[in-house]
Backbone as a printed PyTorch tensor [residue, N CA C, xyz], in Angstrom:
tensor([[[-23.0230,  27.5050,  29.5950],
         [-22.6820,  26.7880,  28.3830],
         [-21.4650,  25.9090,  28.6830]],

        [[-21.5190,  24.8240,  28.3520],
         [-20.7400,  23.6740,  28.7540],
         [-18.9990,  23.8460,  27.4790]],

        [[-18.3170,  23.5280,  27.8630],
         [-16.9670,  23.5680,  27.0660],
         [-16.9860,  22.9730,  25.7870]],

        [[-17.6730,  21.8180,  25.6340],
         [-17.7530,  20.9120,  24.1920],
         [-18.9410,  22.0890,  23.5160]],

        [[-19.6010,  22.9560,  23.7660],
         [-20.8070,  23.4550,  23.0450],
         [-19.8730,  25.0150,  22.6260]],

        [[-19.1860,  25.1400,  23.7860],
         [-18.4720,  26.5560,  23.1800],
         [-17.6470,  26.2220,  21.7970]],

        [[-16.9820,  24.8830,  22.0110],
         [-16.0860,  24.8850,  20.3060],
         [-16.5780,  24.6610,  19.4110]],

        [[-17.7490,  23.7590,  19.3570],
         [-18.5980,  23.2510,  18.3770],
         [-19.1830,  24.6060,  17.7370]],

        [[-19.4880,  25.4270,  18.6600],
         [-20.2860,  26.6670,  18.1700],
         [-19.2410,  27.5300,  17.3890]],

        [[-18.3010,  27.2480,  17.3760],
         [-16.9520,  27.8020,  16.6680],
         [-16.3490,  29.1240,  17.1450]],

        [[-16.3360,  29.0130,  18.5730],
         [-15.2900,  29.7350,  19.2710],
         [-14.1010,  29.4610,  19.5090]],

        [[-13.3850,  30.4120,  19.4590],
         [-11.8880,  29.6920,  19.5770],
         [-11.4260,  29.9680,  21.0250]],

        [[-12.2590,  29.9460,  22.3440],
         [-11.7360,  30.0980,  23.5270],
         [-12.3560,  28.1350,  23.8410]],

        [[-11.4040,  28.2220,  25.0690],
         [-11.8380,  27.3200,  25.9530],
         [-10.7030,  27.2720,  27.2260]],

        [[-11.3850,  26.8720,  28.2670],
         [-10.6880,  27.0760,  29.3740],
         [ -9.7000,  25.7640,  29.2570]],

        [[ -9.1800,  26.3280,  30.3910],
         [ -7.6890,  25.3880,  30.7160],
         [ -8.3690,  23.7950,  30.9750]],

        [[ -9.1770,  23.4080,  31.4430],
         [ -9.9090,  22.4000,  31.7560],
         [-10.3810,  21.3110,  30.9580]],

        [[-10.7180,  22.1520,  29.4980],
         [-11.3200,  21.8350,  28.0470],
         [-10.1710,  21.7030,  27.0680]],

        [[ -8.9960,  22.2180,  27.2200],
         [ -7.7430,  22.6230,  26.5040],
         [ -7.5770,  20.6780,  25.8750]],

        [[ -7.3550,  19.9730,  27.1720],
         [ -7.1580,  18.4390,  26.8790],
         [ -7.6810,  17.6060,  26.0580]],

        [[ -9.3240,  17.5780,  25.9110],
         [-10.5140,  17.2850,  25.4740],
         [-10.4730,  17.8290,  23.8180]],

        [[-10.0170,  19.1830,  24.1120],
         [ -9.7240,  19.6990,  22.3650],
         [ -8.6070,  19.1080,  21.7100]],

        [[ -7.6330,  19.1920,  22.2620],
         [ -6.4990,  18.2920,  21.3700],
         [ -6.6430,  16.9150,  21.4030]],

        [[ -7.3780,  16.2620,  22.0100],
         [ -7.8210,  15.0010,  21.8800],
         [ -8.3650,  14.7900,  20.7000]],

        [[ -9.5600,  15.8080,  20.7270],
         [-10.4840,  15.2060,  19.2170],
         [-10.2690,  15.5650,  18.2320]],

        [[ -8.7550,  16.9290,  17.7000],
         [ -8.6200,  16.9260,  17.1510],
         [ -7.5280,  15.9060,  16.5870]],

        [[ -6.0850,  15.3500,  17.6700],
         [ -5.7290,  14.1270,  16.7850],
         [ -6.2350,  13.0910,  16.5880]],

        [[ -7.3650,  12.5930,  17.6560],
         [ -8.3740,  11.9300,  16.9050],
         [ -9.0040,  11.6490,  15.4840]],

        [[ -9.3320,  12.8510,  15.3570],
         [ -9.7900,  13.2520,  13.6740],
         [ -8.5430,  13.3270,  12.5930]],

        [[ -7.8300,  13.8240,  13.0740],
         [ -6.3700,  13.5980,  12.6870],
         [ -6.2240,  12.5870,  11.8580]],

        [[ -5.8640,  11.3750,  13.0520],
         [ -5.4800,  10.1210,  12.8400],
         [ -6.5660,   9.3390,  11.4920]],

        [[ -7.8340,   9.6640,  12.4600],
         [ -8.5980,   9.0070,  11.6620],
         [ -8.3950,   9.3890,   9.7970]],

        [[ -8.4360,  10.6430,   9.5640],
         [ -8.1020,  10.4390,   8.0010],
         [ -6.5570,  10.3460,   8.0110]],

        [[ -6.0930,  10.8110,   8.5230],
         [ -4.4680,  10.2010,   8.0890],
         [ -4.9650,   8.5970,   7.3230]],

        [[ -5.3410,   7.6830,   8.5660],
         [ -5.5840,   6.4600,   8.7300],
         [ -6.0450,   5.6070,   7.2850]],

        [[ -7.3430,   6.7250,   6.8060],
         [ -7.9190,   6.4700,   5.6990],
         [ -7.0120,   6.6720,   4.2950]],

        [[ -6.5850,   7.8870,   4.3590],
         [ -5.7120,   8.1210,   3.2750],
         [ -3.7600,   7.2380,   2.8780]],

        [[ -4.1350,   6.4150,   4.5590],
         [ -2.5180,   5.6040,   4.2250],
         [ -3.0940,   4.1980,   3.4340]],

        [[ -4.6580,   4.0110,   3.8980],
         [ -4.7800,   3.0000,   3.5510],
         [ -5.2680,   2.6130,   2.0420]],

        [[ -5.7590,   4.0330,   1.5950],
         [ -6.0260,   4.3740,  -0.2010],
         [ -4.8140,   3.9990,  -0.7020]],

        [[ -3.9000,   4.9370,  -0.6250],
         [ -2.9020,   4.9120,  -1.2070],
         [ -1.6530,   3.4750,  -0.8000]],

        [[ -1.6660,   2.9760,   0.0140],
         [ -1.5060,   1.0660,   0.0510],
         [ -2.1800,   0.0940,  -1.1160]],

        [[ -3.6700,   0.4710,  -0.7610],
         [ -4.7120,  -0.2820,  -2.1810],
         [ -3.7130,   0.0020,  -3.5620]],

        [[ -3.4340,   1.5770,  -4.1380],
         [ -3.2210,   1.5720,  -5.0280],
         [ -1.6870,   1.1820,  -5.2500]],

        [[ -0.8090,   1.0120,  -4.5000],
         [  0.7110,   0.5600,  -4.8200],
         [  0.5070,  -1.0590,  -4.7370]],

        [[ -0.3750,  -1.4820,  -4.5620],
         [ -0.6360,  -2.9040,  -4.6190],
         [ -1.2380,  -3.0230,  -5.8350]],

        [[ -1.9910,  -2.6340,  -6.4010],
         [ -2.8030,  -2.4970,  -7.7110],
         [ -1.7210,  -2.3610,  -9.0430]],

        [[ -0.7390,  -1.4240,  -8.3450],
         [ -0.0110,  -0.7440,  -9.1890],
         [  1.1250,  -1.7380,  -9.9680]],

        [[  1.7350,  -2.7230,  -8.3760],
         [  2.6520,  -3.9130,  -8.4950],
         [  2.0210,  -4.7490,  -9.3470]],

        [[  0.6540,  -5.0090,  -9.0730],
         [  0.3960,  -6.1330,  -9.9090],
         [  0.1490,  -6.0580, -11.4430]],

        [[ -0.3330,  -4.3430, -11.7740],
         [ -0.0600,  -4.1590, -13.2060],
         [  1.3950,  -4.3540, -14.0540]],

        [[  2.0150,  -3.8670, -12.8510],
         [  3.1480,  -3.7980, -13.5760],
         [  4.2840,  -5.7340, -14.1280]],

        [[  3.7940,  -6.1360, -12.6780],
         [  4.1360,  -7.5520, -12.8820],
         [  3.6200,  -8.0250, -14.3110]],

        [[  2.5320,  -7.9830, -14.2970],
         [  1.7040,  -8.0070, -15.6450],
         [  1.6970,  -7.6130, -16.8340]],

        [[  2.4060,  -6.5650, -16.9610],
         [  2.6300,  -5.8900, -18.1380],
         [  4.3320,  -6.4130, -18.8140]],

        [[  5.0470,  -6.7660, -17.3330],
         [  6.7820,  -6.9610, -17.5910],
         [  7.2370,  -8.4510, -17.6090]],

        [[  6.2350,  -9.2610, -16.8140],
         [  6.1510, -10.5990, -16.9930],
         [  6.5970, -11.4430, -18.6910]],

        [[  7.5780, -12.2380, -18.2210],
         [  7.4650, -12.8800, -19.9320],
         [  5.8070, -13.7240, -19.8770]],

        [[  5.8760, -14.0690, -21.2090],
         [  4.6930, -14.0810, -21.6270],
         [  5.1740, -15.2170, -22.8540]],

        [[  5.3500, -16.7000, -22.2130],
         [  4.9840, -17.6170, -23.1350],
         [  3.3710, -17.9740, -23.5310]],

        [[  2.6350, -18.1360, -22.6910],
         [  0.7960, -18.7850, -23.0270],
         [  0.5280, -17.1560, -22.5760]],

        [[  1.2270, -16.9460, -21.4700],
         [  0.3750, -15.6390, -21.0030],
         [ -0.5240, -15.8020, -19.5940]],

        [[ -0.3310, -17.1700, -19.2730],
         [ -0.9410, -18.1840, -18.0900],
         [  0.0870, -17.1440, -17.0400]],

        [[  1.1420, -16.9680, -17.1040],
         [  1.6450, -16.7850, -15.8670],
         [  1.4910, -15.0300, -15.0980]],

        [[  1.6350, -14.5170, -16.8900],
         [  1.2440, -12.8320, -16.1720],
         [ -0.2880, -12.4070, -16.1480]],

        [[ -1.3830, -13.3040, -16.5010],
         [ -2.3740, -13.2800, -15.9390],
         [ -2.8990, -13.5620, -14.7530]],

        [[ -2.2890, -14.6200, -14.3680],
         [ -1.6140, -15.3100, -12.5370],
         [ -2.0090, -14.0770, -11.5440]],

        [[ -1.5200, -13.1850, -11.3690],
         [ -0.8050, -12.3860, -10.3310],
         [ -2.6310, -11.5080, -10.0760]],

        [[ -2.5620, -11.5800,  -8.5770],
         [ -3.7920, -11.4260,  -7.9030],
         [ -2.7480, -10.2160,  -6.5680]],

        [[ -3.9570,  -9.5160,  -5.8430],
         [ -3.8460,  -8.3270,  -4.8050],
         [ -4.6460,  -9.0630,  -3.6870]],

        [[ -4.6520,  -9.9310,  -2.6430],
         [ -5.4900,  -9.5800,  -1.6930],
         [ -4.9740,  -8.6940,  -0.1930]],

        [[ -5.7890,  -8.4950,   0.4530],
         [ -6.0840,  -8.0120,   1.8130],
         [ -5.4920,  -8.7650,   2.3060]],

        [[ -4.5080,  -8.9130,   3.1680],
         [ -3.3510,  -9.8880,   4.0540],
         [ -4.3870,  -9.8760,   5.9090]],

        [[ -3.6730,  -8.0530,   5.8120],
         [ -4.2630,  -7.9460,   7.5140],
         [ -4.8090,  -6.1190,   7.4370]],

        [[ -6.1470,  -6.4860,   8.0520],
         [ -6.6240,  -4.9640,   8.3780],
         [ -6.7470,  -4.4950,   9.2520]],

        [[ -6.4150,  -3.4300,  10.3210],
         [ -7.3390,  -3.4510,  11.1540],
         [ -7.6010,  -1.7570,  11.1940]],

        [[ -8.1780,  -1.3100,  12.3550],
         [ -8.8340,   0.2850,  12.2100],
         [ -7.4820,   0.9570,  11.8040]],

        [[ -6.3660,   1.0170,  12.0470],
         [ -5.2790,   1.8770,  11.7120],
         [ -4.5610,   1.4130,  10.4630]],

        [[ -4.3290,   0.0440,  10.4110],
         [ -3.2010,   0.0900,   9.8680],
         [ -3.9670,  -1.1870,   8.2900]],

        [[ -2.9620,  -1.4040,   7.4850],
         [ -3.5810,  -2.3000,   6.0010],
         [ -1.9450,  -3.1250,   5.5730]],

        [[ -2.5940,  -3.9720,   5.5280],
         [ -1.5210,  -5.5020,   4.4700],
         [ -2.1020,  -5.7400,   3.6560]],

        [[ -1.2830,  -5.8200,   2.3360],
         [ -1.9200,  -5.8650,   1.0320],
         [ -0.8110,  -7.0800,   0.3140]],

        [[ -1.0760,  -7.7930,  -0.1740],
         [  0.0980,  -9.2980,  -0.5390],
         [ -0.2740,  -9.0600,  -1.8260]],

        [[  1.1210,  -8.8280,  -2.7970],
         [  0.5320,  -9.5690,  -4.7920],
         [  1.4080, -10.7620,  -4.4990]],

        [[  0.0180, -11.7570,  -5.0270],
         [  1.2330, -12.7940,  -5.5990],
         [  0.6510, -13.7150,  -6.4830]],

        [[  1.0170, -14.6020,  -7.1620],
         [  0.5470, -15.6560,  -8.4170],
         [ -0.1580, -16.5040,  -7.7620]],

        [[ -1.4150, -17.3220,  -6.9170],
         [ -1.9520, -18.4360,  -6.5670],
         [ -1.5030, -19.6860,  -7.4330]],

        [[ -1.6030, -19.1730,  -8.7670],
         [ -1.4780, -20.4330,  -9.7590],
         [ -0.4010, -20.7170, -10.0240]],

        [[  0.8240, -20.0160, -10.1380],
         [  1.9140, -20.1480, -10.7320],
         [  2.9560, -19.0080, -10.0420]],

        [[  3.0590, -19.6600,  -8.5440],
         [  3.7870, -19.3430,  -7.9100],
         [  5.2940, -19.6280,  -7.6920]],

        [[  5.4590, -21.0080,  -8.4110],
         [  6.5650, -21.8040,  -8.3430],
         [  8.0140, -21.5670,  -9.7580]],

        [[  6.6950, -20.2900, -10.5930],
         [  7.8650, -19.9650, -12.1640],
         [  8.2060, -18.5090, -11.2700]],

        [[  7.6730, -17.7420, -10.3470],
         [  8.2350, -16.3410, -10.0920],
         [  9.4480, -16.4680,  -9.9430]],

        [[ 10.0760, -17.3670,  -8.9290],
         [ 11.2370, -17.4570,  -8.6280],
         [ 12.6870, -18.0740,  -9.6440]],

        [[ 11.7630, -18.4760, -10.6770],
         [ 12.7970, -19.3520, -11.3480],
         [ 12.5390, -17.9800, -12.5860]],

        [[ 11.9870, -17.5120, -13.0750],
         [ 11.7250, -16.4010, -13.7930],
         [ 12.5500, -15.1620, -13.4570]],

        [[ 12.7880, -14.8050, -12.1230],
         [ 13.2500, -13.4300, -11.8000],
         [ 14.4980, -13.6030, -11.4320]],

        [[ 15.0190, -15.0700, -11.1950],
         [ 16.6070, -15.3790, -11.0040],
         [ 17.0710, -16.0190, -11.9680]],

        [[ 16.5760, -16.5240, -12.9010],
         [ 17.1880, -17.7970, -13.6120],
         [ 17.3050, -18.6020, -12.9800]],

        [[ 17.5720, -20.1810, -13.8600],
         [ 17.4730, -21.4000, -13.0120],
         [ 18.5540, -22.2830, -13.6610]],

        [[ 19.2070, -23.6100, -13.4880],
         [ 20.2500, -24.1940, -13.6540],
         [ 19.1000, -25.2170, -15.4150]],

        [[ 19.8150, -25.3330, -15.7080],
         [ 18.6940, -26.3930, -16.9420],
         [ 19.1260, -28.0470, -16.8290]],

        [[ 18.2860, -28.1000, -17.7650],
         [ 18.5500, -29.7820, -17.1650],
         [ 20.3190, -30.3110, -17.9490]],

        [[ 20.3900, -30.2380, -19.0190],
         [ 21.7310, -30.1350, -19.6780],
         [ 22.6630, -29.0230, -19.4160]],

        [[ 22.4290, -28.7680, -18.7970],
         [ 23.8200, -28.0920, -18.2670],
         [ 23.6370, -26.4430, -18.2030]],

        [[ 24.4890, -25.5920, -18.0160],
         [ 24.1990, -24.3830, -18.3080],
         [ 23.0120, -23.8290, -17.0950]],

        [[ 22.8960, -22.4700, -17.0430],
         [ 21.4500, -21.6070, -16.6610],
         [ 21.0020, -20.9480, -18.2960]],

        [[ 19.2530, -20.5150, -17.2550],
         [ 18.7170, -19.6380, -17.9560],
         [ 18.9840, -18.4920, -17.4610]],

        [[ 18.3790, -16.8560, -18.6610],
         [ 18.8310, -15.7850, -18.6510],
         [ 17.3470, -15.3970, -17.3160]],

        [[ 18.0810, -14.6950, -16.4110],
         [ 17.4310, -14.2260, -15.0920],
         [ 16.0510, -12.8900, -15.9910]],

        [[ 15.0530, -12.4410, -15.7490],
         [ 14.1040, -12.0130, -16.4520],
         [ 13.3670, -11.0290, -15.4980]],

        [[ 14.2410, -10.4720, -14.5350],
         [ 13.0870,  -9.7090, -13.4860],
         [ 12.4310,  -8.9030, -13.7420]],

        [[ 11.1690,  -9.1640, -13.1180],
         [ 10.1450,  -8.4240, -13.5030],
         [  9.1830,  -8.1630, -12.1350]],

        [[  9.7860,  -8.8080, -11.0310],
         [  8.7480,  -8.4840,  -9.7090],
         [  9.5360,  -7.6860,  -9.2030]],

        [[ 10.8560,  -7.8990,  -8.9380],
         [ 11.6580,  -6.5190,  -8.2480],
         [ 11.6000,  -5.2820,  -8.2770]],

        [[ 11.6690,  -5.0060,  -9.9850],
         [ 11.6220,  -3.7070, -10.5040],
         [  9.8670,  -2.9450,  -9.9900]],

        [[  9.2570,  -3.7150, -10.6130],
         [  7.3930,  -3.5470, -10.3710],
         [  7.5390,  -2.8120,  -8.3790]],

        [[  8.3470,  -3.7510,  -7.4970],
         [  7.9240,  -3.4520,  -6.2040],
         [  8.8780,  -1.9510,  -5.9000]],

        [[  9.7930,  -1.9280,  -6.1970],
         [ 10.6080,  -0.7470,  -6.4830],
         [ 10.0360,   0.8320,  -6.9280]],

        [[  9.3260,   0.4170,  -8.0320],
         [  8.5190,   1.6970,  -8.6670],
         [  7.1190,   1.6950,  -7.5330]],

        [[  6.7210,   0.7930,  -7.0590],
         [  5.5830,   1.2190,  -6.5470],
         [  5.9530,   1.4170,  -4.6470]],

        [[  7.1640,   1.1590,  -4.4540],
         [  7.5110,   2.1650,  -2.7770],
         [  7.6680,   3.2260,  -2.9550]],

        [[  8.5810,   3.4210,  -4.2700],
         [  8.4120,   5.1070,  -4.5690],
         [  7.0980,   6.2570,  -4.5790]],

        [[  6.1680,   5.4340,  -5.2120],
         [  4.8920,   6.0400,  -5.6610],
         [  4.3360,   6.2560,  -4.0530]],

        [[  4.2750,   5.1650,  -2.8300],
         [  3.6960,   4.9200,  -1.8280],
         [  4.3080,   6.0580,  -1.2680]],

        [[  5.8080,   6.2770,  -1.3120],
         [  5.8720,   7.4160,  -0.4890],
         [  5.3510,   8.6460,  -0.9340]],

        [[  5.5540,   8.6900,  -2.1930],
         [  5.0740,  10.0930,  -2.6550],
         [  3.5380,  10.3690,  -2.4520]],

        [[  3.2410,   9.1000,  -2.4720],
         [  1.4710,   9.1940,  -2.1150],
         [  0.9260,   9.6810,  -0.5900]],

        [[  2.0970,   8.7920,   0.2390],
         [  1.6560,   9.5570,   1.6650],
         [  1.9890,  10.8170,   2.2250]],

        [[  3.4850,  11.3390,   1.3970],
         [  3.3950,  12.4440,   1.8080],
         [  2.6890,  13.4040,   1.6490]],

        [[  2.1140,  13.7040,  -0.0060],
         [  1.1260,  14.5630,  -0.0340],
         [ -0.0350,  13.8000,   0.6200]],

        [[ -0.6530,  13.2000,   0.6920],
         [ -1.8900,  12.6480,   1.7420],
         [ -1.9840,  13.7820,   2.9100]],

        [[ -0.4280,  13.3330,   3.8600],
         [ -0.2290,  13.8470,   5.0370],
         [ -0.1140,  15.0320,   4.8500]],

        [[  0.5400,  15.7150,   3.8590],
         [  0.7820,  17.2150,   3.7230],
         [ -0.4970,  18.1920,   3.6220]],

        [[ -1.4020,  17.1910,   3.0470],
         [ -2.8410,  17.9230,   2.5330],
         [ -4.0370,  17.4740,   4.2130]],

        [[ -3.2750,  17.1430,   4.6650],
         [ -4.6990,  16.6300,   6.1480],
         [ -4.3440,  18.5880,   6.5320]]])
């Protein structure tokens, strides 16, 4: 009986030879849901930012906190990039979350609402991966 058929069969011996081969496939398998479960819980702190942008956003027409979109940046087998940002009305975030100088003189009152949103949702991300990782 060959070494890969003794563990599969759910023995817990294997020779010194096989020892390598076993800890291989198990951080293999490892990784692999680690992998899956960093990348769930990414989806949802991105989901999460953009509700929240949305919900804290001022809201003159309502054009601007409807704005705010989640895509996929960069994927690959391990790792996930996830970008929120306004396509349409990218150019009021910044003048919205700092205030801006006016044309007569004076500023406007600063209104943040993307800072706070990205803030609450690193928190959530960590808390999300640790139990993830705690539960593999």
């Amino acid at each position: 009986m060959q070494e890969s058929e003794a563990v599969a069969m759910g023995k817990d011996r294997c020779s010194i030879d096989g020892l390598a081969k076993v800890v291989i496939d198990g951080l293999t398998e490892y990784a692999d849901l680690a992998s899956e479960e960093l990348k769930s819980a990414i989806k949802k702190a991105g989901n999460s930012v953009k509700k929240d942008i949305q919900e804290n956003a001022p809201k003159d027409t309502g054009t601007y906190s409807k704005s705010w979109t989640v895509k996929t940046t960069k994927e690959t087998s391990n790792s996930l990039e996830v970008t929120v940002y306004s396509p349409k009305k990218y150019q009021m975030a910044h003048l919205l979350e700092f205030g801006h100088a006016k044309r007569g003189g004076g500023r406007t009152k600063a209104q943040p609402h993307i800072a706070p949103a990205e803030e609450k949702a690193k928190k959530q991300l960590e808390s999300d991966i640790q139990r993830a990782l705690g539960g593999l």
